[in-house]
Steps between C-alpha positions, in 0.01 A plus 500: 500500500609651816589841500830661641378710779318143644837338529622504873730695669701321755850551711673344163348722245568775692840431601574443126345841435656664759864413426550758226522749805862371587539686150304831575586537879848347468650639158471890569608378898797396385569787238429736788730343753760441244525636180620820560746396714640260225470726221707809672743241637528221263433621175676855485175711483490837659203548754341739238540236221339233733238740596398601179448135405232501853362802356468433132311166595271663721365719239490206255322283728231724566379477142542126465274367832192636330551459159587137546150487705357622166643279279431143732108654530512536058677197486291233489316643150867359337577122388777518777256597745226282415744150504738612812250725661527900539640470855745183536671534170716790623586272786615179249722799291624629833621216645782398306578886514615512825845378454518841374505621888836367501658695225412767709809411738796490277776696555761671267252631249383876390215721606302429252507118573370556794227725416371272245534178729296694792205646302499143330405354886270861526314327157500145658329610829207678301461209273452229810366682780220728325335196335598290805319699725192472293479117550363508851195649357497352145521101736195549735222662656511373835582776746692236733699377213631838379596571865696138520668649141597815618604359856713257376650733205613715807649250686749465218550874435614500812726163453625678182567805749699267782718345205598803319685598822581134627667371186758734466634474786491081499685554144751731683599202723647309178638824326600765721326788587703734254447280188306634189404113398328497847270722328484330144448131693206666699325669174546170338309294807217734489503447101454181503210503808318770336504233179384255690212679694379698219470170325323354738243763514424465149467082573270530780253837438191514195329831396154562446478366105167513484502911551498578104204307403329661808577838414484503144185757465682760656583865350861395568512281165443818337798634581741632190867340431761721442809628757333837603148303541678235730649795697198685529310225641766446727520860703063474431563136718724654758266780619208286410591274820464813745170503384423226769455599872629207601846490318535870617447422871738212409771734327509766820558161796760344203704795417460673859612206712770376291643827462507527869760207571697603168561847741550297790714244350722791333553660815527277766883400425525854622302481784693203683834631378450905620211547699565118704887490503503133394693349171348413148508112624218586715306623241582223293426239809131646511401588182574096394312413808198674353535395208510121638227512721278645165463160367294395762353789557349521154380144599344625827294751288417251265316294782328828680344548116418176417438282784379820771376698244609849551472747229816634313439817680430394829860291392644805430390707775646235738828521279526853502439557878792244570754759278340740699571368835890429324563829388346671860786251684751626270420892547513422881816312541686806267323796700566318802878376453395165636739204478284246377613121528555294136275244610192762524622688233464152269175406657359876370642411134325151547174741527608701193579190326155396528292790423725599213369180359150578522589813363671352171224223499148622526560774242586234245219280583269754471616588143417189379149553569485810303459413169211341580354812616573657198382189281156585599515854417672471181463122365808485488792318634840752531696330763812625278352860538459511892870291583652723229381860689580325845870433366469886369365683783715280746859547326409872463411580833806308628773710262322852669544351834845429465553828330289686815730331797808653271361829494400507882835356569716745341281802592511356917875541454573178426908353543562254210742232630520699852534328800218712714248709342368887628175443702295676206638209266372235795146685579472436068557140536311431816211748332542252134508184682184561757323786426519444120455144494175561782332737271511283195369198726234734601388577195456112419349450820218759466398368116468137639193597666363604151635221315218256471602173335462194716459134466113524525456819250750325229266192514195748422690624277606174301139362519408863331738447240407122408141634495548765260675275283225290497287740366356595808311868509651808697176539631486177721811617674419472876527745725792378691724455158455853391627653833810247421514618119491893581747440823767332303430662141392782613197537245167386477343177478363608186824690365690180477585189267282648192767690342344467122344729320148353561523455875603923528178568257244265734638649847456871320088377425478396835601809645223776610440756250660322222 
């Protein structure tokens, strides 16, 4: 019988896998274009009210990511797990779920409606993407095929992106653009997508089924039942996964590159309208020409991966230095006071369109190849563990961020509403947007030349794993695979894969003076 991870990937799989991401980089798009907007205007909340629904989501959502990594890596030892799978049955629950997204746009009803409606799509979102993102890595091995997954999941992030701010505004042609049901027709559109995609998904993806049988010998089976068991494994899993060099090196490009365009993506708006003179159409005329010129730019490093072979951090380096390059034009043309023409102006955000998409890509693509790093060190596979502390540490990081830019802004002297700012309130935003948003890049920039997975060291590291499992001796590890095994685990050769018992007793009798 042939085994999952020898099925083939091609442009169809992956474009079936991929489509969930109109979901996860088009649902929160259009919540943060629109929501706010609607529920101050449309539905009679106060800004406080709709911000404490933001706020109390936030906090709820950073608990749910992991723990629903938890429970799809457990899941598979229940009768549910075992007939749908640990991974894709969230998805088949989910999918008929998402005409819940367009409760979420009714108007006339009480706070508490809306509070429950909203951390009912915060529950939804954990339940599909966590075990969603898993699937890359749970469907194959091949290095090329995860990067054709995560390439083409991109792509329609950023699709998801383009719509969220494109469909509105098509609706608004029929309705008028000061009409709540523009607002309950668009949530209802995107319901029925997301349906439809998430569905599709589930149709077109497999998990790795034959993981339990593999893994039965582990310590893991010994692991107690009860509520406070389940949640101590949990926060043990969490800090477990910094345990691997790798995923650490991963964590620090992730979180510090993201982080960087959430500051310059806050701040900009402020930037064109104060520091450049020019109106909030411009802003919106570049920022959706970046995020148009994304889609093939994820494509374009797709190809320099797969077909040129350049490693994710040579990718990334090239990505980073084009931001780089960006943000040095922008700094100029503000010190400067130059009058730049639209049509170079769009050309630069064609640039930053590009390399923002290797950005969002490669990080993504490399997280797929993860667990497999940690399989070898652990025996284990906790895909649910790694997407669940990505979700975590991202959504954290991004709610301090925000909270930062508030607190530089006020302190600079900032003018709520005003229509020119004091020049300490525009040195804050032109220090946010490029120093900020440099230093972060920086960061990312120096760790990729200590971040060692490739193409060629995740085969090694594959063959190592299917060798092990074979039976095959620590001992006849060559000398090339246990440079790879310390680079990306960080331990030994011979401090890996035997977790039991026995294994720590025979490596303590081969040590000197034992």
């Amino acid at each position: 019988m042939t085994k999952p991870t020898e099925r083939k990937v091609g442009y169809g799989v992956a474009l079936g896998y991929g489509v969930t991401d109109l979901f996860g980089g088009g649902a929160f798009a259009v919540i943060g274009t629109w929501l706010l907007f609607f529920y101050t205007t449309y539905c009679g909340l106060s800004v406080l009210e709709a911000g404490s629904i933001f706020a109390i989501a936030r906090v709820i959502d950073a608990l749910l990511s992991p723990i629903m990594g938890y429970i799809t890596d457990n899941f598979g030892n229940t009768w549910l797990g075992q007939k749908f799978g640990r991974r894709r049955f969230f998805l088949l629950i989910s999918a008929p779920l998402m005409f819940l997204y367009a409760l979420v746009w009714v108007t006339d009803m009480n706070y508490w409606y809306y509070l429950g409606t909203y951390l009912s799509i915060e529950l939804l979102s954990a339940m599909v993407l966590v075990p969603w993102e898993t699937l890359a890595a749970e469907m194959t091995n091949r290095f090329s095929e995860r990067t054709r997954l995560a390439g083409v999941r991109m792509m329609c992030s950023s699709l998801g992106g383009f719509l969220a701010v494109s469909v509105p505004g098509v609706i608004m042609q029929f309705t008028g653009k000061d009409n709540s049901l523009t607002y309950t027709l668009t949530g209802s559109v995107f319901a029925v997508i997301y349906f439809f995609a998430v569905l599709t998904t589930w149709a077109c993806t497999w998990e790795a089924k034959d993981v339990r049988e593999e893994y039965a010998f582990t310590p893991d089976n010994n692991r107690q039942s009860g509520l406070l068991n389940h949640l101590k494994y949990l926060v043990i899993d969490l800090f477990s996964a910094f345990k691997i060099r790798a995923f650490r090196q991963h964590i620090i490009i992730y979180i510090s590159s993201f982080t960087a365009m959430d500051v310059f993506g806050s701040v900009f708006t402020y930037f064109v309208v104060y520091g450049l003179g020019r109106d909030a159409a411009a802003v919106s005329g570049w920022l959706s020409i970046a995020a148009f010129v994304s889609i093939p730019g994820t494509f374009g490093f797709m190809m320099l991966m797969n077909k040129l072979n350049m490693t994710p951090s040579g990718a990334l380096r090239l990505s980073y230095s084009c931001i780089f390059a960006v943000l040095a034009f922008l700094f100029v043309v503000y010190i400067n006071h130059i009058v730049v023409p639209t049509l170079l102006f769009s050309a630069v955000f064609v640039v930053l369109g590009v390399a923002r998409a290797g950005l969002y890509y490669i990080p993504w693509n490399i997280y797929s190849f993860i667990p497999g790093v940690d399989e070898i060190v652990t025996r284990q596979r906790r895909e649910g563990i790694f997407a669940g502390v990505m979700v975590l540490t991202r959504k954290s990081t991004v709610a301090l961020a925000i909270m930062l830019i508030g607190v530089v802004l006020q302190e600079s002297g900032f003018v709520k509403g005003g229509g020119s700012q004091p020049i300490s309130a525009l040195h804050a935003i032109i220090g946010l947007m490029v120093f900020a948003t440099a230093a972060l890049l920086a960061i990312s920039f120096w760790m990729t030349f200590r971040f060692k997975l490739t193409q060629k060291n995740h085969k090694i590291l594959i063959k190592e794993i299917a060798r092990r499992k074979l039976g095959g001796n620590a001992e006849d590890c060559d000398d090339e695979t246990r440079l790879v095994i310390k680079a990306l685990t960080g331990r030994a050769w011979d401090e890996v894969w035997d977790a039991s018992p026995e294994g720590t007793q025979k490596r303590a009798a081969l040590e000197p003076g034992s």
